[in-house]
Residue, then its C-alpha position, 0 to 999 in steps of 0.5 A: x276443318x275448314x278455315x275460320x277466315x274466307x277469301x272472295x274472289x278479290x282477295x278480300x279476308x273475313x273472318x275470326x280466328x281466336x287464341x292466337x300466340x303473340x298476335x299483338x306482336x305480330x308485324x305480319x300475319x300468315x292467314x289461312x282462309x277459304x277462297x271461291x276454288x278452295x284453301x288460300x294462304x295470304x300474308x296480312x300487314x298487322x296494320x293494314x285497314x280491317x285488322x283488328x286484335x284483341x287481347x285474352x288472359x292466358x293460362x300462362x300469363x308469358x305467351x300472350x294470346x290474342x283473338x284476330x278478327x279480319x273484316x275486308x282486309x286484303x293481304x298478298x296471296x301466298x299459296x293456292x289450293x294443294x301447295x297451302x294446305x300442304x304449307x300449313x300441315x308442314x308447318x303445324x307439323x314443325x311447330x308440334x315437333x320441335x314444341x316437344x323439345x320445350x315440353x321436355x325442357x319443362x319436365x327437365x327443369x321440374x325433375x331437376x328443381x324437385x331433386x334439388x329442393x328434396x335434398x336440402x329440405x330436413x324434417x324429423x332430422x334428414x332430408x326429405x328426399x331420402x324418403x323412401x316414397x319420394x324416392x320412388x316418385x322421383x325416380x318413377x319421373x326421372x324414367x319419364x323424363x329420359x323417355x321424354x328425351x328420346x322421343x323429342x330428339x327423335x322427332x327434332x332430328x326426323x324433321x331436320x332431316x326430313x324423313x318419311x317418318x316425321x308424321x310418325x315422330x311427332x305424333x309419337x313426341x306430342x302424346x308422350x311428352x305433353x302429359x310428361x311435362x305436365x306431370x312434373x309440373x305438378x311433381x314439383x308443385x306437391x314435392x315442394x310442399x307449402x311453398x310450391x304453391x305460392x305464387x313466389x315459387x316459379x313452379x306455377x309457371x312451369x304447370x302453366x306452361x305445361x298445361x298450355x303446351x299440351x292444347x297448343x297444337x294438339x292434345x294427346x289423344x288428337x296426336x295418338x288419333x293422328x299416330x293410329x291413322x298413320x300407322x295402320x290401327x284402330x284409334x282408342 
């Protein structure tokens, strides 16, 4: 799609560009903006006259968003054409792969802390875990999980070492991993029972962040369109 943010001849920058992680934060800003002969990449001082962001409430209340709203604000003209776009896609393509790293870490912790509660929790005299149905959810999850780990490795490791395949690593990361994290997230919730749902117990932060992360750069089924086009196949 074409950017949200255009650049004129002068290397003025217009234009809006919503949701934007840690923004507030920021000291410098890489803005992709459409320009007179075609994509832009312009690095913007956060401080610089005609920038301006706005604060949102997130889902998940630790990875601040902000909307950013450039109104003639100059910056420093980076990358021109075919070498911007090709930036951007790299770098949205790092960000997607190395995100399925965090999103394993948020099913490993979710996996571990249910294991863990389930052991020590009793009714009618014996831990809950031992129950044969929960046994079988968890374990049902565990298997998720150790696939999970392969396919953020694969990825991590395909982008370091930047094989032909990365495109194919990460699309395959991001449509597994993304629903993975968020089914144990709410794994968690529910297997704690009670006190997985009170906002004392962390496990709402983990669904949260899962959640988050699996819109963040791409849902699931834009990674499996993405995987199908790569691979040759018509998409579902």
């Amino acid at each position: 799609p074409e950017p949200a943010v255009r650049a004129d001849a002068a290397g003025v920058l217009t234009g809006r560009v919503t949701s934007v992680a840690d923004v507030a934060a920021a000291e410098l800003l890489l803005v992709l903006a459409q320009g007179p002969d075609g994509p832009e990449l312009h690095a913007v001082e956060a401080t610089a006259d005609g920038v301006r962001t706005e604060a949102v409430t997130p889902l998940d209340l630790t990875r601040p968003l902000g909307h950013l709203t450039l109104d003639g604000a100059r910056g420093r003209l980076l990358a021109a054409g075919d070498r911007a776009r090709a930036a951007v896609d790299r770098a949205l393509l790092t960000g997607a792969g190395l995100l399925a790293s965090e999103q394993l870490g948020v099913a490993e912790w979710c996996l571990t802390e249910t294991v863990r509660h389930t052991a020590e929790r009793t009714q009618f005299g014996r831990p809950v875990g031992s129950f044969q149905a929960l046994k079988h959810r968890m374990a049902a999850l565990w298997l998720e999980v150790a696939s999970a780990r392969a396919a953020a490795r694969n990825a991590a490791d395909a982008l370091a070492t930047g094989s032909p395949d990365a495109a194919v690593a990460v699309a395959v990361a991001q449509a597994y991993c993304a629903p993975v994290a968020v089914r144990a997230a709410e794994e968690c919730v529910q297997l704690h029972g009670g006190i997985g749902m009170t906002w004392e117990h962390p496990a709402h932060l983990f669904l949260k962040r899962a959640k988050s992360d699996e819109l963040a750069l791409g849902s699931p089924g834009r990674h499996r369109e993405a995987l199908a086009g790569l691979v040759g196949l018509d998409a579902p």
